[in-house]
C-alpha positions in Angstrom: 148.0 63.5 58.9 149.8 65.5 55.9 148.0 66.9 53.0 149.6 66.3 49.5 149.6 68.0 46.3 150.5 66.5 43.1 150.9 68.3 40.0 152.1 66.2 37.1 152.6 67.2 33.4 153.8 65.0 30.5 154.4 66.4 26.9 154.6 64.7 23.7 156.1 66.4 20.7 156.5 65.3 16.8 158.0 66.7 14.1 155.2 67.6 12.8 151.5 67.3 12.9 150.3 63.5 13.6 147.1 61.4 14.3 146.7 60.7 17.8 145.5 57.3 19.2 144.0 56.3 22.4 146.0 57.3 25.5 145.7 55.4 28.8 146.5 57.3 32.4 147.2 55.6 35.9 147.2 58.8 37.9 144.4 58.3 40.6 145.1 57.5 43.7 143.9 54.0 45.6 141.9 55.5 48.3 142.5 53.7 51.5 142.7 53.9 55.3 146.0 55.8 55.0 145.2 58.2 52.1 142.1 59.6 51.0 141.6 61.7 48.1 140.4 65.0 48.4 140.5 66.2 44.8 141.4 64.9 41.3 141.5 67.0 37.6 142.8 66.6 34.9 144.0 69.1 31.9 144.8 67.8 27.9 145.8 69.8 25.1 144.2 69.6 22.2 140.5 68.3 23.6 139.9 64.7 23.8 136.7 63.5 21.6 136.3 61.3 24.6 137.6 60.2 28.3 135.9 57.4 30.1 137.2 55.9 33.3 137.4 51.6 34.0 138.7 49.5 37.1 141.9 47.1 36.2 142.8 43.6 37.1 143.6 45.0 39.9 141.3 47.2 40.9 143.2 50.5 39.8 141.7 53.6 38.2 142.7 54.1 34.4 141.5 56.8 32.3 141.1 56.1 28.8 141.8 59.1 26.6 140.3 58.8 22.5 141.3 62.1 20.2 139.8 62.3 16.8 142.6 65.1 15.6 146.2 65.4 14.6 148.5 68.3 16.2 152.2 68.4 16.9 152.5 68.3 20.6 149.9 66.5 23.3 149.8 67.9 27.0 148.8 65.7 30.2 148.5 67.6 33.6 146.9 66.1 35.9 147.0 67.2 40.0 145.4 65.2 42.8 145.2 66.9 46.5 144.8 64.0 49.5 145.1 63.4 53.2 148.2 60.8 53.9 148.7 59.5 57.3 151.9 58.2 57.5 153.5 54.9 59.2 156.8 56.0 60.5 157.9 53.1 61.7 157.4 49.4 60.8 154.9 47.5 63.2 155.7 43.8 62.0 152.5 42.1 63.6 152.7 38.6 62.2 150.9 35.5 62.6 152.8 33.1 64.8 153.1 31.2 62.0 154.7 33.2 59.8 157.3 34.9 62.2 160.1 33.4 61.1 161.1 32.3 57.5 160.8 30.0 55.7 157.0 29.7 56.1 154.2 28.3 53.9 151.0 30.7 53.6 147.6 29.7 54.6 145.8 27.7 52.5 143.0 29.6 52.6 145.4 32.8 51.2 147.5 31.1 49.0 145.1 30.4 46.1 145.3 34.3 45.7 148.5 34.4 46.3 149.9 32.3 44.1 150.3 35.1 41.5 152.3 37.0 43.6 155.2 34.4 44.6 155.6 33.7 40.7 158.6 35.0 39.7 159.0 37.3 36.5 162.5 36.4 35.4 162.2 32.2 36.5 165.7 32.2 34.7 167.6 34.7 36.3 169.6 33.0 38.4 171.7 35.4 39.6 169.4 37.1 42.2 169.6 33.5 44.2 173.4 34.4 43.6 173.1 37.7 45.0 170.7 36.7 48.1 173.6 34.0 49.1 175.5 36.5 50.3 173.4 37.3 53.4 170.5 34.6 53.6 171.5 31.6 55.1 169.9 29.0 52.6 169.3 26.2 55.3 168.9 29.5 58.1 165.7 30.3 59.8 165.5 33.5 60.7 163.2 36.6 61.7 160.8 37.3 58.7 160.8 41.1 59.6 164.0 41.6 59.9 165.1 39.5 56.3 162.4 41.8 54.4 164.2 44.8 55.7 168.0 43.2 55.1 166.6 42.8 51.7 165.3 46.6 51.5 168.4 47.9 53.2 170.8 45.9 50.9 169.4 47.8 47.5 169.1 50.8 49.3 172.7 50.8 50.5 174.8 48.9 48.0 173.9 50.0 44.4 173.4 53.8 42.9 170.1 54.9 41.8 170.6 56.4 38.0 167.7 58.1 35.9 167.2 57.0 33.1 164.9 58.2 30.2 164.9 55.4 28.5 161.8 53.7 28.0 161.0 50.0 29.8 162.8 47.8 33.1 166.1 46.1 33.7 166.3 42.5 34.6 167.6 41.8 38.0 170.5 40.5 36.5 170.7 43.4 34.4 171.0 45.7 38.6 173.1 43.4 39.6 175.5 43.5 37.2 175.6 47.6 36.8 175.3 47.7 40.7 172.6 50.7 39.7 169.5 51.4 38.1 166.7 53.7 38.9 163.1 53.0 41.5 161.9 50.8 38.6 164.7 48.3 38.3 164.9 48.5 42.3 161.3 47.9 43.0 161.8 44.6 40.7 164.7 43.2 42.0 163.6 43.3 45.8 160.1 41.5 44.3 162.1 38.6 42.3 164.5 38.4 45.5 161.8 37.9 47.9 159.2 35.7 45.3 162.5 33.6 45.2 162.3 33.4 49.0 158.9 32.3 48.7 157.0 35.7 49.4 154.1 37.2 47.1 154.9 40.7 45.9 153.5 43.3 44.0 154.8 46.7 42.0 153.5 50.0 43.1 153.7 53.0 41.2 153.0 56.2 42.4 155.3 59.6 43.6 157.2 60.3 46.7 157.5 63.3 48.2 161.2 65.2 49.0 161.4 67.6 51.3 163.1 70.6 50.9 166.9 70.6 50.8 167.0 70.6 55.0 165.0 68.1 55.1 166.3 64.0 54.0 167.3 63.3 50.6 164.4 61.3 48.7 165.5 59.6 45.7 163.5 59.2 42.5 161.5 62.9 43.2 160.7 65.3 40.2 158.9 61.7 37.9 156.8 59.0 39.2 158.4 56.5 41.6 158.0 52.9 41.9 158.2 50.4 45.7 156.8 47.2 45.9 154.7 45.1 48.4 155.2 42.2 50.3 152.2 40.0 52.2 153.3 39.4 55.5 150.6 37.2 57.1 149.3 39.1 60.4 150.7 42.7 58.7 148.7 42.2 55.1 151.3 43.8 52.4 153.7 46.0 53.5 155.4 47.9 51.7 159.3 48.4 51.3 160.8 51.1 48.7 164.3 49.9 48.1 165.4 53.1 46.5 165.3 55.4 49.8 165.1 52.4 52.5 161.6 53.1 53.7 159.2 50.4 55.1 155.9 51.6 55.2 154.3 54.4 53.5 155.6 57.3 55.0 156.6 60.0 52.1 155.0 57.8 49.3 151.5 58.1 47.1 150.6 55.3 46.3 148.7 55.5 42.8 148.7 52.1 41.8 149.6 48.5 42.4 150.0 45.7 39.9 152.0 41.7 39.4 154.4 43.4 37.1 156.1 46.6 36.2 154.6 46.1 32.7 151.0 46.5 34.4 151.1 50.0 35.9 152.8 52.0 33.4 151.7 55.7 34.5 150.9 56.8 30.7 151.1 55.2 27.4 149.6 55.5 24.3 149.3 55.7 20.4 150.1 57.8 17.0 149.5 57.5 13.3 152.9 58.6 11.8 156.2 57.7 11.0 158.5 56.6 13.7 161.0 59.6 13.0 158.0 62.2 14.1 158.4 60.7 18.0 160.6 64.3 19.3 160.4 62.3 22.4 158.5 63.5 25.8 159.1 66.0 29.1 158.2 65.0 32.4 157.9 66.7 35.6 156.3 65.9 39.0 155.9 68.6 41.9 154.9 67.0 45.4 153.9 69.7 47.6 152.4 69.6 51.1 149.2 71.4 51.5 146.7 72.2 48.9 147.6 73.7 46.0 145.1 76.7 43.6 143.8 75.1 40.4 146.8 75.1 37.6 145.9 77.3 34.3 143.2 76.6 33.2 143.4 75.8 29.2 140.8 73.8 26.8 139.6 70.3 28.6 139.6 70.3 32.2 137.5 67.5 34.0 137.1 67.3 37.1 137.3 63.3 38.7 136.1 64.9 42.4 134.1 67.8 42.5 133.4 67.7 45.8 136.3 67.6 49.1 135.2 65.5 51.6 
């Protein structure tokens, strides 16, 4: 078991002094058998009038921020402490069923499903272009090993590029550029296994690098994105198609969602003109261990007092 530390701070500026609107966060982690969270706060400049917490669609933890006062420059950090017990390597139990591909899901899963398999981009027709290349159309074929074919074909055959712009490339879009950054990765793997009949989901979150002796992590120093697939037998496994993992080892997983649209990590609102946006700064430190409160400045709540 490893113990993480998250400390995450996003800053807004504006040219000058603006109205600020409601602000939504996806920064708590999903507590689960492999990660538990030990501690969770949360720092804004100037003070919020009000912060109230809700459960998704999906059952993930949003913070809802409300600000009744206009300033020039709006602060997020937030740090989160929590056991992880990592999977190091994939353990592919599957239903006899389901061990080879192509399967159909049960009936009594597929009603939930069903979601899941439907693709995002119907018309992009150029990820069934792309899988030709190594899926054999009328193949059967081990369903383990095609899931991590798929991971290891992204990880290995395009260039992950930050980008600070704002939204997610098509698949055709990372096709085409042979690059893009965990976003546009985390995508393409879902709409190339939904196309293969699997149901996948996006996961946002942060993965941890090591130091420079350790391996290379791509996608460190913001939020990353994986995705999920439901392998009957293993439930959803997850694959990150930007460093070749399958399984959780090195990644938090903060929140899981149908499309990338649905767990943006923080958005919100201004009254102004569209020339006061001075754009944003984001940074991400993923330590292991615990980590001694950050400075403390005018709002800190606390979303778990208590370490259990």
């Amino acid at each position: 078991m490893t113990t993480y530390a998250v400390h995450h701070r996003t800053i807004y500026r504006y040219r000058q002094p603006v109205k600020l609107g409601q602000h939504q966060l996806l920064f708590r982690p999903r507590d689960s058998y492999d990660q538990r969270l030990l501690d969770c706060r949360l720092v804004i400049r100037p003070e919020p009038a009000e912060i109230r917490w809700i459960h998704d669609v999906s059952g993930n933890c949003l913070t809802l921020v409300d600000f009744d006062t206009v300033s020039d420059q709006l602060q997020f950090d937030t740090t989160i402490e929590l056991d992880h017990t990592p999977e190091n390597t994939p353990d592919f139990r599957i239903e006899d069923y389901a061990r080879e591909h192509p399967f159909a899901y049960a009936d009594s899963e597929l009603p939930d499903l069903e979601p899941y398999m439907r693709r995002h981009h119907p018309d992009d027709f150029a990820v069934e272009e792309w899988l030709a290349k190594f899926v054999a159309v009328d193949g059967r074929r081990p369903t383990g090993q095609l899931l991590m074919t798929l991971n290891e074909a992204i990880a290995e055959g395009f260039s992950y590029q930050r980008r600070t712009m704002r939204g997610t490339q098509t698949p055709a879009e990372t096709l085409g550029l042979q690059q893009g950054t965990c976003r546009d990765f985390a995508l393409l793997m879902m709409e190339a296994a939904r196309a293969l009949g699997f149901a996948a989901r996006f996961i946002t979150g942060y993965v941890y690098v090591a130091d420079r002796d350790g391996p290379v992590r791509l996608g460190g120093g913001s939020t990353h994105a994986w995705c999920s697939i439901y392998v009957p037998g293993s439930g959803w496994v997850e694959f990150d198609p930007t460093n070749g993992i399958v399984g959780n080892r090195d990644l938090i997983r903060v929140g899981v969602a149908r499309t990338p649209q649905q767990a943006i990590p923080l958005w919100g609102s201004y009254w102004g003109e569209p020339e006061d946006d001075l754009g944003m700064e984001v940074s991400v430190n993923v330590k292991t261990g615990l980590t001694s409160p950050a400075d403390q400045p005018a709002a800190q709540h606390s979303l778990s007092s208590t370490r259990r």
